[in-house]
C-alpha positions in Angstrom: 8.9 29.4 -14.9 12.2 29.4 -12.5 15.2 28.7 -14.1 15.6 25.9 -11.6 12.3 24.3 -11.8 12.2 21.2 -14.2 9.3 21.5 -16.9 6.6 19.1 -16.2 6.8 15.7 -18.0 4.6 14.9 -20.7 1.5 12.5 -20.7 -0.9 11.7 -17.7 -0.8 9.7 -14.5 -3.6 7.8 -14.3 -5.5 5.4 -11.3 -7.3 2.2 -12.2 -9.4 1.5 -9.1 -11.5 -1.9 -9.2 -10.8 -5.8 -9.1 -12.0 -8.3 -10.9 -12.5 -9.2 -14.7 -13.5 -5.3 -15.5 -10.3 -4.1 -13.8 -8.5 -6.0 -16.2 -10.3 -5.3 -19.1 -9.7 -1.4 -18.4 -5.9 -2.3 -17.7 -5.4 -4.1 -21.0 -6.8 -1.3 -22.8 -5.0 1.9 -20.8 -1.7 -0.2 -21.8 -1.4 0.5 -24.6 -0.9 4.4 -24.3 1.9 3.4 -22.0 5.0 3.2 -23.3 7.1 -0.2 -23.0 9.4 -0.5 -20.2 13.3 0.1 -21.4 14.6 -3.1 -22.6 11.5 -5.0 -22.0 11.2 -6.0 -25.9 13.1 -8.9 -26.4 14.8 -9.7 -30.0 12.5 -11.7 -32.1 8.8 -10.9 -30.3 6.1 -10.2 -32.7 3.6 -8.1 -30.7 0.1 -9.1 -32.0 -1.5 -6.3 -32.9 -4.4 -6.4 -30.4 -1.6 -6.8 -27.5 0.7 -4.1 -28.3 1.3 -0.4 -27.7 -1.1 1.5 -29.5 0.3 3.1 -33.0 1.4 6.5 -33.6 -1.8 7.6 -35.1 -4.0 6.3 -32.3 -1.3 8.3 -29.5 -1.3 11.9 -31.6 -5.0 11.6 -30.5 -5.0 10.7 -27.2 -3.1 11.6 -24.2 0.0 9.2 -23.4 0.1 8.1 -19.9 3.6 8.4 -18.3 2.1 6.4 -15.2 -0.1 4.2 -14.5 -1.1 2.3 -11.2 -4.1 0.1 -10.7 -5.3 -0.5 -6.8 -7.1 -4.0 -6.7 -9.3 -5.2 -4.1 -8.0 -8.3 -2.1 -11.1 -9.8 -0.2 -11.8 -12.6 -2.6 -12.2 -16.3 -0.5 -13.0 -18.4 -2.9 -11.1 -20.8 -5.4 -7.3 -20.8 -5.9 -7.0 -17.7 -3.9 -9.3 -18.6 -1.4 -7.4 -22.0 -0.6 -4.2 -20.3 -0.7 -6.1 -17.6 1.8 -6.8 -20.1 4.1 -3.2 -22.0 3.9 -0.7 -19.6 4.4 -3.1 -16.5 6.0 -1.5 -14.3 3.2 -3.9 -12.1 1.0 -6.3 -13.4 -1.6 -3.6 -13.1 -5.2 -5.9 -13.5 -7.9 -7.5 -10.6 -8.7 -4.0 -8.5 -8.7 -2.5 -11.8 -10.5 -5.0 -10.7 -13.3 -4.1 -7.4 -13.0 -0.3 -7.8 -13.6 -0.8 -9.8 -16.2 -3.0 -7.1 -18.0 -0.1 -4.5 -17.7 2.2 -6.8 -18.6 4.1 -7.5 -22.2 1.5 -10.4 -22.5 3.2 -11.9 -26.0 5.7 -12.9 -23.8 5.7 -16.8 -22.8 6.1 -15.3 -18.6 2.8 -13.7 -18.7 0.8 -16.8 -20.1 2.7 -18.9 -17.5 1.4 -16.5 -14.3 -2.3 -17.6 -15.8 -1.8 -20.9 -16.3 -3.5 -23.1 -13.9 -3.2 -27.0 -13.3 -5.6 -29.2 -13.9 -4.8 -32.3 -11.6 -3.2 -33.8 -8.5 -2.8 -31.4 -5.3 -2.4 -28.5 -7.2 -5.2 -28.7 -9.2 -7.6 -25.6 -9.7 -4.4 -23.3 -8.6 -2.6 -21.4 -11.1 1.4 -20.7 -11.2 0.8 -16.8 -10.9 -1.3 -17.5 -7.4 1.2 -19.8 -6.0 4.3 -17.8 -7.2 3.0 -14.6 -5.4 2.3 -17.0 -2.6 6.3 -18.2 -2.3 7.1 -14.6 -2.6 5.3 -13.5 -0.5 6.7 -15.9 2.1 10.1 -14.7 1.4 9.6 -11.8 1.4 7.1 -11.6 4.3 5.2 -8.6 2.5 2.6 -9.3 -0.3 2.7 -6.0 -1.6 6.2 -6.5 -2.2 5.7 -9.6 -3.7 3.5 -7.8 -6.4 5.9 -5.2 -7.3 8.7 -8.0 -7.3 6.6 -9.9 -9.7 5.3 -7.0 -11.8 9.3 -6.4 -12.7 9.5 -9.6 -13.7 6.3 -9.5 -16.1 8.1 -6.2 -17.5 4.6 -4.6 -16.3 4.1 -1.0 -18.0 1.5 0.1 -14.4 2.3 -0.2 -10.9 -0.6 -2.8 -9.0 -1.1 -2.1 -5.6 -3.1 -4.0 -3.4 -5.6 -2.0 -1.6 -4.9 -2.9 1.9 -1.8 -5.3 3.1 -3.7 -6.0 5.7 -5.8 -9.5 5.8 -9.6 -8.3 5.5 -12.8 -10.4 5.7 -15.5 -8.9 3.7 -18.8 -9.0 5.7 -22.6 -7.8 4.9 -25.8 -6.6 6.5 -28.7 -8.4 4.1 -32.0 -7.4 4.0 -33.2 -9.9 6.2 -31.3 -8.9 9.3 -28.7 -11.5 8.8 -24.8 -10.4 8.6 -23.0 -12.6 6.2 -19.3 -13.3 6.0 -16.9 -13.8 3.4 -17.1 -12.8 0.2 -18.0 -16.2 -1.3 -20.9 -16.5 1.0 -21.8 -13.3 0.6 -22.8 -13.6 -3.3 -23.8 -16.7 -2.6 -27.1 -15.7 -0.4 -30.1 -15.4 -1.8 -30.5 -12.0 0.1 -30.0 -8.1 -0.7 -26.8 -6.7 0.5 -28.0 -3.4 2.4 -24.0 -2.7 3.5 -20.8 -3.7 2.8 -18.5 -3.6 6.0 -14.6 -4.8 6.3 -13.1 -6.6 9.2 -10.9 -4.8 10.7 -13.0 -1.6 9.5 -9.3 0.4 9.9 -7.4 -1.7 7.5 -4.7 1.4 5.7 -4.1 1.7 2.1 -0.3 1.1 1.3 1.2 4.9 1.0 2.1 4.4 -2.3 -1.5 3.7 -3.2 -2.5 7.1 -1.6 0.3 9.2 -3.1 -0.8 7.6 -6.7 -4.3 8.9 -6.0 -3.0 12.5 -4.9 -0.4 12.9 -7.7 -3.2 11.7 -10.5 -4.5 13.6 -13.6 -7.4 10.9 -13.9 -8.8 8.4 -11.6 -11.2 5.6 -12.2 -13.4 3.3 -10.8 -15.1 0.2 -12.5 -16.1 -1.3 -14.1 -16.7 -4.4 -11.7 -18.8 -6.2 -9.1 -20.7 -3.5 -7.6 -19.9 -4.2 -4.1 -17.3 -7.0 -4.1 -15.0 -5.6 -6.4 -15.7 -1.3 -6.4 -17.2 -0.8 -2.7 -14.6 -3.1 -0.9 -11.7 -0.9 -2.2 -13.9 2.5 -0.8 -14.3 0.9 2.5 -10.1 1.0 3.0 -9.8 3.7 5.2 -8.3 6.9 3.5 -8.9 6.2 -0.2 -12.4 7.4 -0.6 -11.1 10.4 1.2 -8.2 11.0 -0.8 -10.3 10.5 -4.1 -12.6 13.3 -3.1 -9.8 15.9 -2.2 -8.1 14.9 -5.6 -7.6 17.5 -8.4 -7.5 15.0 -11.1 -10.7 14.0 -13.4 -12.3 11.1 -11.4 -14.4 8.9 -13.7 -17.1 5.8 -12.8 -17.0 3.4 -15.8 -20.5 1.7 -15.1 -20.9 -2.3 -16.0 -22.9 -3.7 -18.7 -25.5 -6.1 -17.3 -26.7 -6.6 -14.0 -25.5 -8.9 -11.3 -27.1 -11.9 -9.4 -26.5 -11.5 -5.9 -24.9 -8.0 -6.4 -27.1 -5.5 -8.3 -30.5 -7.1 -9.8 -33.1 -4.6 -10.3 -30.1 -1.6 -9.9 -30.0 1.3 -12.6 -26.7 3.2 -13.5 -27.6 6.3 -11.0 -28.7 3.8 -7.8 -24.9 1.6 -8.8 -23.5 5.2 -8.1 -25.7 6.0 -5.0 -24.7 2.8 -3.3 -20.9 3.5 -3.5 -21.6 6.8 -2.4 -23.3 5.7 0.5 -20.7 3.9 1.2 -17.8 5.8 1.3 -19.8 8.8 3.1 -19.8 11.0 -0.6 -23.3 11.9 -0.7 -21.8 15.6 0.4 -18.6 16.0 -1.5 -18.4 14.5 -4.7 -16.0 11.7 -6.0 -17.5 11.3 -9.4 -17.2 14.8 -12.3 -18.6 11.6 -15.0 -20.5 8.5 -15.4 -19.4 6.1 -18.9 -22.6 4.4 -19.3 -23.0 2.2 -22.0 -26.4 2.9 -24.5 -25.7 0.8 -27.1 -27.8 -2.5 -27.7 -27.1 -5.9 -27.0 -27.9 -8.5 -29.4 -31.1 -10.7 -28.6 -29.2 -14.0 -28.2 -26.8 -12.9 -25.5 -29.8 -11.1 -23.7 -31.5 -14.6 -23.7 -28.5 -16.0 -22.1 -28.0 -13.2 -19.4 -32.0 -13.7 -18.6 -31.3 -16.9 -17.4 -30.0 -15.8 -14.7 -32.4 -12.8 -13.5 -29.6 -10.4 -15.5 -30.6 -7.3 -17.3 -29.1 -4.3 -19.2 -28.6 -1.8 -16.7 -30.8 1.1 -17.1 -29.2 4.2 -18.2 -31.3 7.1 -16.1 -28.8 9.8 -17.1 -31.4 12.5 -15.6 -31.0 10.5 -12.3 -26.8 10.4 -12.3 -27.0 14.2 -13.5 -28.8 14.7 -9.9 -26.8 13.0 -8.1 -24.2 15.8 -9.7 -22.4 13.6 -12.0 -21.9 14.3 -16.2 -22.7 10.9 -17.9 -20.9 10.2 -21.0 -22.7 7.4 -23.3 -21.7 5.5 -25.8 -21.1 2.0 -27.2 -18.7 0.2 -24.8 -19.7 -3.2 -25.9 -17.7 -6.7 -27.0 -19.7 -9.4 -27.9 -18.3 -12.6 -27.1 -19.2 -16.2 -26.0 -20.0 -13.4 -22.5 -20.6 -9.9 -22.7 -17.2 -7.9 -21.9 -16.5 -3.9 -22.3 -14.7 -3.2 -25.7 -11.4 -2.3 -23.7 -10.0 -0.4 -26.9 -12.9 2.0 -27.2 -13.3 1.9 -23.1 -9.8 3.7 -22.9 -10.1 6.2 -25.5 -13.3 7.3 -23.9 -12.0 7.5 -20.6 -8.7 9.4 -21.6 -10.7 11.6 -23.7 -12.2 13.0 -20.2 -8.7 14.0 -18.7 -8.2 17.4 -18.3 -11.9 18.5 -18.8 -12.7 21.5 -16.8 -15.4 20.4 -14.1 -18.7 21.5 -15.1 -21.6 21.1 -12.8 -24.2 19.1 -14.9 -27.8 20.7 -14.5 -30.5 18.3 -13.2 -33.5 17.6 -14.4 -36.3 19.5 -12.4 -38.4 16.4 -11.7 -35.6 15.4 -9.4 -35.2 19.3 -7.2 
């Protein structure tokens, strides 16, 4: 090494790509490799132990992460954010209002405030973090500002970056011919989405979103909505791009179940296929693994999920392994009043994958 080179700093830079419930889930589980924020612990907090950094057994044997940034999709229409959408023609806060608060030193009595949400008068159905990113946003007159502002303030231990500033509508091609737009409407029609489009189709990343991506050791995607919460962030012009020129180990964490309106009838290989249709990957890869989760769900919850048309998604590993993608299984499961990836065991796993050399996975020859 030159004597005037620094040596490289310890631990990994890692890119949480998604929206969403799953994003969140993922966050709140990556956190706790990330060391608190100087000064952010304040005299007399009593981290719980499911909410704090990860001890010094669990670190020793797994990567720390020395940076972490999470680049959330912003085309939601619907509720709180959807109202505020409309109002003051600023960019949808609820999804990256989740995702703050998932970084964030949660046992702190700022980061249940941002979530909670009234429950009458005007303001009912709205929640302080939405309309506090809303007035910052106005004084500001930048949302993505506004999100780091607020992310300082939650003594956040990632970065959140919204994947465009600029005010998308989310629109669709169904399977009857129809173009649908918004995304409410969208999952809301009893129609196959064939392709995911954005209006403007040029919308830009913010550059620090794009200089996460190129500076990463490991960048994920998932697990969310198929195409309302994963595709819609590959549609912003340069990011699929940048992901698939990146040296860094680029992981697709698959969902659970599938999704009304999103991915009925869908195995893990064809979730894969359709975001790599959409971002023009079928050529170059964006994807060295696949976490698919193989573990079973208990009757009662699969009752509840059939309901609704909603299955287990089928775990063809022969089928991702074609498409030139490793799968890594495993049980990725918590078992709730819903089903939600375990985000403890979900972060392991996907840390355990940085830094693995990129093997080609050999296909099944059913599939040449």
């Amino acid at each position: 090494m030159n004597s005037s080179q620094k040596p490289a700093a310890p631990g990994l830079r890692v890119v949480a790509i998604g929206g969403g419930t799953g994003l969140s889930t993922l966050l709140r589980g990556l956190k706790r490799f990330v060391p608190a924020p100087a000064g952010s612990r304040r005299a007399g907090d009593n981290p719980t132990p499911s909410t704090s950094i990860a001890d010094p057994a669990t670190l020793s044997a797994a990567p720390v992460i020395r940076d972490l940034a999470a680049i959330v999709t912003v085309t939601d229409d619907g509720g709180s954010s959807g109202r505020l959408r409309e109002e003051f023609n600023m960019l949808p806060p609820g999804d990256v209002r989740n995702c703050m608060v998932a970084v964030s030193e949660d046992e702190h009595l700022l980061a249940q405030l941002f979530q909670y949400r009234f429950r009458q008068g005007d303001l009912e159905g709205h929640s302080f973090g939405n309309l506090f990113l809303a007035a910052l946003a106005d004084i500001t007159g930048d949302f993505a500002q506004a999100v780091q502002t607020s992310s300082h303030i939650l003594a956040a231990r990632g970065r959140i970056y919204p994947a465009t500033n600029t005010n998308v509508t989310l629109a669709a091609q169904m399977d009857n011919g129809t173009i649908v737009r918004g995304e409410t409407s969208i999952t809301a029609s009893p129609h196959r989405i064939l392709e995911l489009m954005l209006d403007p189709a040029d919308a830009l990343p913010l550059p620090g979103a794009l200089e996460a991506i190129a500076n990463a050791d490991l960048i994920t995607l998932g697990p969310g909505s198929l195409f309302t919460s994963l595709i819609t962030n590959m549609l912003v012009t340069g990011i699929a791009e940048a992901i698939a020129s990146s040296h860094a180990t680029r992981v697709y964490i698959g969902n659970l179940m599938t999704q009304a309106n999103e991915s009925l009838g869908l195995t893990a290989s064809q979730h894969i296929e359709r975001i790599l249709q959409h971002c023009g990957a079928e050529s170059r890869p964006i994807f060295d693994y696949a976490l698919v989760n193989t573990a079973p769900i208990s009757p009662s919850l699969l009752s509840q999920y059939a309901r609704e048309g909603q299955s287990p998604i089928e775990a063809d590993l022969e089928r991702i392994r074609y498409l030139g993608v490793e799968p890594i299984t495993g049980s990725f499961v918590h078992e709730g009043n819903v089903l939600r990836h375990d985000y403890d065991r979900l972060a392991e796993s996907v840390l355990s994958l940085a830094g693995r050399p990129r093997v080609p996975p050999t296909p099944s020859s059913k599939y040449l």
